[in-house]
C-alpha positions as CSV (number, residue, x, y, z in Angstrom):
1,X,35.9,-2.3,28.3
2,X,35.0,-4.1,25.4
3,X,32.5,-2.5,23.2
4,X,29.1,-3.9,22.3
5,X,28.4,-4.6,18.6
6,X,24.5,-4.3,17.3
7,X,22.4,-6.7,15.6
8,X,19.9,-5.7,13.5
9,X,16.6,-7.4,11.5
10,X,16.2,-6.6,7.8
11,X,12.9,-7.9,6.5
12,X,12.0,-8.4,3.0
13,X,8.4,-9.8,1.5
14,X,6.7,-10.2,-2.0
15,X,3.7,-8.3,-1.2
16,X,1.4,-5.1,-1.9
17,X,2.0,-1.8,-0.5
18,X,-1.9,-1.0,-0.5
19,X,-2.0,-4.4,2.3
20,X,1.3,-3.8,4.1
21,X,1.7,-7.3,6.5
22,X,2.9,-4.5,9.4
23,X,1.0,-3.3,12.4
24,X,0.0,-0.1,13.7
25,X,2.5,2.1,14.9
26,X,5.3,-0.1,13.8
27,X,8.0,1.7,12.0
28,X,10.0,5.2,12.9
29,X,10.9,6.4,8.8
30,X,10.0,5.5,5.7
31,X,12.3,6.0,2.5
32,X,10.2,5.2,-1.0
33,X,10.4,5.7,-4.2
34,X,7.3,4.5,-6.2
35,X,6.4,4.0,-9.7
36,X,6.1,7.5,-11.4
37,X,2.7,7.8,-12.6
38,X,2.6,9.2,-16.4
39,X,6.3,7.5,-16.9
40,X,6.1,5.1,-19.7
41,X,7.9,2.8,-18.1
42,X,5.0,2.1,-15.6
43,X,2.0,2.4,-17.7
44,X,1.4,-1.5,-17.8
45,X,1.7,-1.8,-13.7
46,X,-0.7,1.0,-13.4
47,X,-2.9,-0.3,-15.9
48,X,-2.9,-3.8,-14.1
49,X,-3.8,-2.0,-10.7
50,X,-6.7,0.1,-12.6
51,X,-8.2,-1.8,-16.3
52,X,-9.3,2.0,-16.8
53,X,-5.8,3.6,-16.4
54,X,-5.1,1.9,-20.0
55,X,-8.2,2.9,-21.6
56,X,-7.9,6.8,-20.5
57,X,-4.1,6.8,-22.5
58,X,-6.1,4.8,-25.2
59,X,-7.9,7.8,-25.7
60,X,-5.3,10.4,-25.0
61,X,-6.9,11.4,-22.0
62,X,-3.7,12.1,-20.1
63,X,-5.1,14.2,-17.0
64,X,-7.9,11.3,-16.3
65,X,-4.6,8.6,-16.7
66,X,-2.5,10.9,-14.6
67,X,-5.2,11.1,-11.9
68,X,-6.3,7.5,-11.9
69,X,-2.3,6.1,-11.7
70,X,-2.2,8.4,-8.5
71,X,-5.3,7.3,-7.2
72,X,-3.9,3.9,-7.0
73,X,-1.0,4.9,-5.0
74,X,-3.0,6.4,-2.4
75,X,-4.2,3.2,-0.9
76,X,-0.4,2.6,0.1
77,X,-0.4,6.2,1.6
78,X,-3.0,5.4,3.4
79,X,-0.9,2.2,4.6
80,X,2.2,4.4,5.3
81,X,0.0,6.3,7.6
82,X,-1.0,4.0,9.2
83,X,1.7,2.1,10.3
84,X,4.2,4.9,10.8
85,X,4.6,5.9,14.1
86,X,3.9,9.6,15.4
87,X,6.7,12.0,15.0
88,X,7.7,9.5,12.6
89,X,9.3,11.1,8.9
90,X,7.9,9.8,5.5
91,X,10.5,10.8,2.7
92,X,9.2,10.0,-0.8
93,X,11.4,10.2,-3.8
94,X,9.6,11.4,-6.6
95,X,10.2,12.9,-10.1
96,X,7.9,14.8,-12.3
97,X,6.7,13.8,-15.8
98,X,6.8,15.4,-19.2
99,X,4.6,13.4,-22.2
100,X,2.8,13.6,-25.1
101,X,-0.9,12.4,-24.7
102,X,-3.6,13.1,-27.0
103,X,-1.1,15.2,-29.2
104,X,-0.4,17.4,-26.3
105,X,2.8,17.9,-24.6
106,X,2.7,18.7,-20.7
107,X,4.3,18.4,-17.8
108,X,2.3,16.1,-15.1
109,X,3.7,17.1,-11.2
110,X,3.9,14.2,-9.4
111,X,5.3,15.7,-6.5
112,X,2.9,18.1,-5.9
113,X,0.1,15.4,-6.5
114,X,1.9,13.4,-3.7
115,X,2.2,16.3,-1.8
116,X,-1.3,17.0,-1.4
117,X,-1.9,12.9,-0.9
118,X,0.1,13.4,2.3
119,X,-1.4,16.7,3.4
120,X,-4.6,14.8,3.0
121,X,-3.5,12.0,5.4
122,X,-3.1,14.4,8.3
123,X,1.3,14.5,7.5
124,X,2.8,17.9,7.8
125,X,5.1,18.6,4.9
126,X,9.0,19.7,5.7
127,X,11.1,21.2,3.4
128,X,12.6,19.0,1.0
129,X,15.3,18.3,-1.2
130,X,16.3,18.7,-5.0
131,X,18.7,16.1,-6.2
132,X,20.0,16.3,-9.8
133,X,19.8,13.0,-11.5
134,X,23.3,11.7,-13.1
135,X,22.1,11.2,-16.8
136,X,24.3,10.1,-20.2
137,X,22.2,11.5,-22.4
138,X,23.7,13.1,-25.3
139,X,20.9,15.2,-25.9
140,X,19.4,17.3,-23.7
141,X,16.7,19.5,-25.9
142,X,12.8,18.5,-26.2
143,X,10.5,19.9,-29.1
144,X,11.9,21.9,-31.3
145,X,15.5,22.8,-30.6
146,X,16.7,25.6,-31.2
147,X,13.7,27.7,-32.5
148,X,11.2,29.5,-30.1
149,X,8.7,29.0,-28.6
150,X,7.8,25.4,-28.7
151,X,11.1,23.9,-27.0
152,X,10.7,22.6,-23.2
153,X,13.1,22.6,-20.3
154,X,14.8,19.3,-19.8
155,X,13.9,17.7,-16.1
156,X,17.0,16.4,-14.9
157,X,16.2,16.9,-11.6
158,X,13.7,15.0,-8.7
159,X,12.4,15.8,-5.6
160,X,12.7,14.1,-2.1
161,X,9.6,15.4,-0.1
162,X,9.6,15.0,3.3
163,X,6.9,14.4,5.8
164,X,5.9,14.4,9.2
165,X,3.2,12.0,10.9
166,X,1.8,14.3,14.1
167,X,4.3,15.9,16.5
168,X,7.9,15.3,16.8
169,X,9.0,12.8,17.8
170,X,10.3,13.3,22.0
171,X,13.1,11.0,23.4
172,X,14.0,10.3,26.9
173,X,17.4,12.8,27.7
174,X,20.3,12.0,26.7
175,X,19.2,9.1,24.6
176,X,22.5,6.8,24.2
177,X,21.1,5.8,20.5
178,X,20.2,9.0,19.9
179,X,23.5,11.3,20.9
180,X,25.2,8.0,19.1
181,X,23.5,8.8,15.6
182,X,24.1,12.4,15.5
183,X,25.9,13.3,12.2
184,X,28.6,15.6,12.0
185,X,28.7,19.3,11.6
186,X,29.9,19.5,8.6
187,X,27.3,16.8,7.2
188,X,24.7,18.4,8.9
189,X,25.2,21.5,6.8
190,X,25.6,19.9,3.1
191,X,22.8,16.9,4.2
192,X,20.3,19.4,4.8
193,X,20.7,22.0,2.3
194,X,17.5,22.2,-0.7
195,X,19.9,20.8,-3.4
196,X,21.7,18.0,-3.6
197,X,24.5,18.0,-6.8
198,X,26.9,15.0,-5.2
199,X,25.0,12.0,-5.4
200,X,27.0,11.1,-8.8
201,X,30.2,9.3,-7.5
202,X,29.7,9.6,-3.8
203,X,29.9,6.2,-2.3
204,X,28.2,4.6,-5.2
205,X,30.0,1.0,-4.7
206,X,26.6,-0.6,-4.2
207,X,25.0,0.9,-6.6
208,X,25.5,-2.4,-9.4
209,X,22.1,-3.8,-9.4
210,X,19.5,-4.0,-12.2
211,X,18.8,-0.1,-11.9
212,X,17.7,0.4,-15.9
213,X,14.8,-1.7,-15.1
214,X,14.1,-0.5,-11.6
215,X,15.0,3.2,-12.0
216,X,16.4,2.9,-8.4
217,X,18.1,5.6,-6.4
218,X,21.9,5.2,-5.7
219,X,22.5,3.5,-2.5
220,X,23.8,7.3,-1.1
221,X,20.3,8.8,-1.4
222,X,18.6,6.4,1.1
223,X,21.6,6.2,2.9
224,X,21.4,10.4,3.7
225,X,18.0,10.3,4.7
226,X,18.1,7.0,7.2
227,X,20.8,9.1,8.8
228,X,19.0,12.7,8.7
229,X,15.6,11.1,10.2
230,X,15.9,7.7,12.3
231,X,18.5,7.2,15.0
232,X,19.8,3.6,16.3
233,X,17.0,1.4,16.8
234,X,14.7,2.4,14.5
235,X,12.6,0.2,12.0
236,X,13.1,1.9,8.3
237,X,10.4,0.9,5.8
238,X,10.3,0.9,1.8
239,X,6.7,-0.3,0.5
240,X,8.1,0.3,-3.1
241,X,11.2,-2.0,-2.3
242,X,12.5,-2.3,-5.9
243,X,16.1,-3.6,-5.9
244,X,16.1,-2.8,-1.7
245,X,18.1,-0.1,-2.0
246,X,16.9,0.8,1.1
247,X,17.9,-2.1,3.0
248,X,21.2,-1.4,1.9
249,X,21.2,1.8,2.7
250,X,19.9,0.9,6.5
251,X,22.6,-2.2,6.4
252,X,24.9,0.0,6.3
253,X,23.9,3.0,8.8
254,X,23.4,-0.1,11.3
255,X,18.6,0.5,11.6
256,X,16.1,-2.2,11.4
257,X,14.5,-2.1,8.1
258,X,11.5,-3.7,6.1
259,X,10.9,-3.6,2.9
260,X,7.6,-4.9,0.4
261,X,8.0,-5.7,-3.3
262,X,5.3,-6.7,-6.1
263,X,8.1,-8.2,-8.1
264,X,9.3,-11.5,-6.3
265,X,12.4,-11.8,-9.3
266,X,13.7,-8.5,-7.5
267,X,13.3,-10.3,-4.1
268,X,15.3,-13.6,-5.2
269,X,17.8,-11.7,-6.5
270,X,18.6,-9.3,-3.8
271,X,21.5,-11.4,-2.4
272,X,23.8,-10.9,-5.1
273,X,23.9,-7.0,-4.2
274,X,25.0,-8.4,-0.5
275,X,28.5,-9.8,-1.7
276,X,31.3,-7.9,-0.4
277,X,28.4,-5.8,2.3
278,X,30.9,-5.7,5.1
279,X,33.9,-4.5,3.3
280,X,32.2,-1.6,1.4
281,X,30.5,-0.6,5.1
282,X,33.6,-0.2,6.3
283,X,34.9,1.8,3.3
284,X,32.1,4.0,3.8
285,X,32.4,4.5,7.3
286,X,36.2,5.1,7.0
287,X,35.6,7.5,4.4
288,X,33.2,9.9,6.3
289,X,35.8,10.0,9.5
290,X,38.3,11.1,7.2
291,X,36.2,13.3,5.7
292,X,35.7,15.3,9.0
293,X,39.7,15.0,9.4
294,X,40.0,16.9,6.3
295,X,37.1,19.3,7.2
296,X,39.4,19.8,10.4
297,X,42.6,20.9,8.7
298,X,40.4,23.7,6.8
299,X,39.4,25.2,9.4
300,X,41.8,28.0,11.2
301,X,40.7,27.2,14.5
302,X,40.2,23.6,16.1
303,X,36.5,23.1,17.2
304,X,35.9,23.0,21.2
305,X,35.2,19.4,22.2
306,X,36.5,16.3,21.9
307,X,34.7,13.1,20.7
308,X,34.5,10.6,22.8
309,X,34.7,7.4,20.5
310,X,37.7,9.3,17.9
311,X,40.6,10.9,18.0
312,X,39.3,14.4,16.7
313,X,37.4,17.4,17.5
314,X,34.2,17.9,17.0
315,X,31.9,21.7,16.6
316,X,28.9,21.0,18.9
317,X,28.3,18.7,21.9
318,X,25.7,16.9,20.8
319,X,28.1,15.4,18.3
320,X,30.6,14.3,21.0
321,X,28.9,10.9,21.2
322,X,29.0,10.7,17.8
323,X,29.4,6.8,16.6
324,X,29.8,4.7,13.1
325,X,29.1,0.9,13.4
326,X,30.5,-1.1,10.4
327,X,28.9,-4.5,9.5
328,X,30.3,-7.5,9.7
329,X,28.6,-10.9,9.4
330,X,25.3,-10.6,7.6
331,X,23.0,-13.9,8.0
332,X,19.8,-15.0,6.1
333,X,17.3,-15.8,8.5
334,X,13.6,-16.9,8.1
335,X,12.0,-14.0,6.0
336,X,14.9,-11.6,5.3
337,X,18.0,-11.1,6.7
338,X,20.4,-10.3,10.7
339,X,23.3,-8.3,10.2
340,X,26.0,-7.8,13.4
341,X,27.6,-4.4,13.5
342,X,30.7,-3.9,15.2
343,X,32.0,-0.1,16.3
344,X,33.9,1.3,13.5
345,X,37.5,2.1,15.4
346,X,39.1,5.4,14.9
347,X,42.2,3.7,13.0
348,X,42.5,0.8,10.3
């Protein structure tokens, strides 16, 4: 029987994620990252969004700044409620901020500012994760040191908060692109712990883009989460597009994706981060079957049934479907991009 590869639509747009150009109802997941309000790095795009964001850190009023940059993010909450589907999952990478304002240090929580956005909005909030952020810095202390009390804890972690829009999601039974997109045991059980400590060096190869400027996630990140949440078929959006990690990241675990950018220079320049795409997806593919290989020979006992696409045992029967698809041509078309996906074969 010859196997049926998948095609699927990447779409990518200058725009605003407070005017999203999608319908109702009209994506499964979202994976974001936005500007970090209280992050330096973003005061002048906040400012542009609000005049009065500037003049509050003018006048070292940091909790009216910190308040006002989030305010402006929650018009494209509102968006991401409103064109998620229900049952859909909303996973927003956030990190807190630490700053001097006013000649006061504190820490501003984003995460728990976007929590309650969400909350707000109707979402239920899951349990998330922790991810430690890879960092060269050579030094590590704030304030003073080595002398108490006026020293502060080093953040050199973020959060992913996850959320749900309404009920879960139901599927007719035994759902072909479901049962396909199960992950494996073994993935299943490091994916979905509270802390994630791997992300440095585990399948980074796309990871080359402009990320000083963009403070983008490595491509593994997004890639986890389209995986965890969506199965074949789904639409994956990112309203804070960035560098489209995102894209990449559903590229490569073979979902629809969209994704909206302010910045049109990061738009015009995502091709260059294409070069090389279907290689390096089926790298990536090859590496997590050989992963579960390896997780095989640990074990003292073979697990009880076979997969039925791979020439090893699996733990649980929904994984026997189980199913990689590697990419292989990738084509611009009007407005973003069609990538064909062929199934990734048990053997080079």
């Amino acid at each position: 029987m010859v196997e049926q590869p998948r095609e699927t639509t990447h779409a990518v747009c200058a725009g605003d994620a407070r005017a999203l150009p999608l319908s109702d109802d009209s994506v499964d997941l979202v994976v974001t990252s936005p500007p970090y309000p209280m992050i330096e790095q973003w005061d002048d795009l906040f400012a542009a969004l609000d005049p009065a964001v500037g003049d509050s850190l003018d006048a070292g009023e940091g909790r009216e700044a910190f308040e006002r940059m989030h305010a402006a993010l929650d018009a494209a909450w509102d968006e991401v409620a409103r064109v998620l589907v229900d049952g859909g999952i909303a996973c927003v990478n956030v990190g807190d901020a630490t700053r001097s304002v006013g000649g006061r240090f504190r820490l501003y929580p984003n995460h728990t500012r976007v929590s309650e956005a969400f909350r707000e909005r109707g979402f239920d909030q899951l349990p998330g994760v922790l991810w430690r952020k890879p960092t060269n810095s050579p030094t590590k202390f704030m304030g003073s040191g080595t002398l108490p009390p006026n020293a502060y804890v080093t953040l050199e972690h973020e959060h992913v908060l996850v959320f749900r829009n309404g009920s879960r999601r139901s599927f007719p039974p035994r759902d072909d692109d479901r049962y396909e997109a199960a992950y494996l045991w073994e993935e299943r059980n490091r994916w979905f712990s509270e802390s994630w400590t791997d992300l440095r060096g585990a399948g980074q190869e796309l990871d080359d883009g402009p990320r000083e400027r963009s403070a983008a996630y490595p491509v593994e990140l997004p890639y986890r989460l389209v995986n965890m949440y969506s199965v074949y078929g789904d639409r994956v959006l990112d309203p804070f597009w960035g560098t489209g990690t995102t894209t990449l990241a559903a590229m490569l675990a073979a979902r629809d994706s969209v994704g909206v950018e302010r910045d049109r220079a990061f738009v015009g320049a995502f091709p260059d981060r294409l070069a090389g795409l279907p290689v390096r997806s089926v790298e990536r593919g090859r590496r997590r079957l050989d992963a579960h290989r390896s997780f095989l020979a640990d074990r003292s006992e073979p697990p009880g049934y076979d997969a039925d696409h791979y020439d090893f045992r699996v733990v649980t029967r929904n994984e026997r479907s189980f199913r990689l698809y590697a990419a292989r041509d990738v084509d611009p078309v009007a407005g973003g991009y069609r990538v064909t996906h062929d199934p990734l074969e048990g053997e080079p």
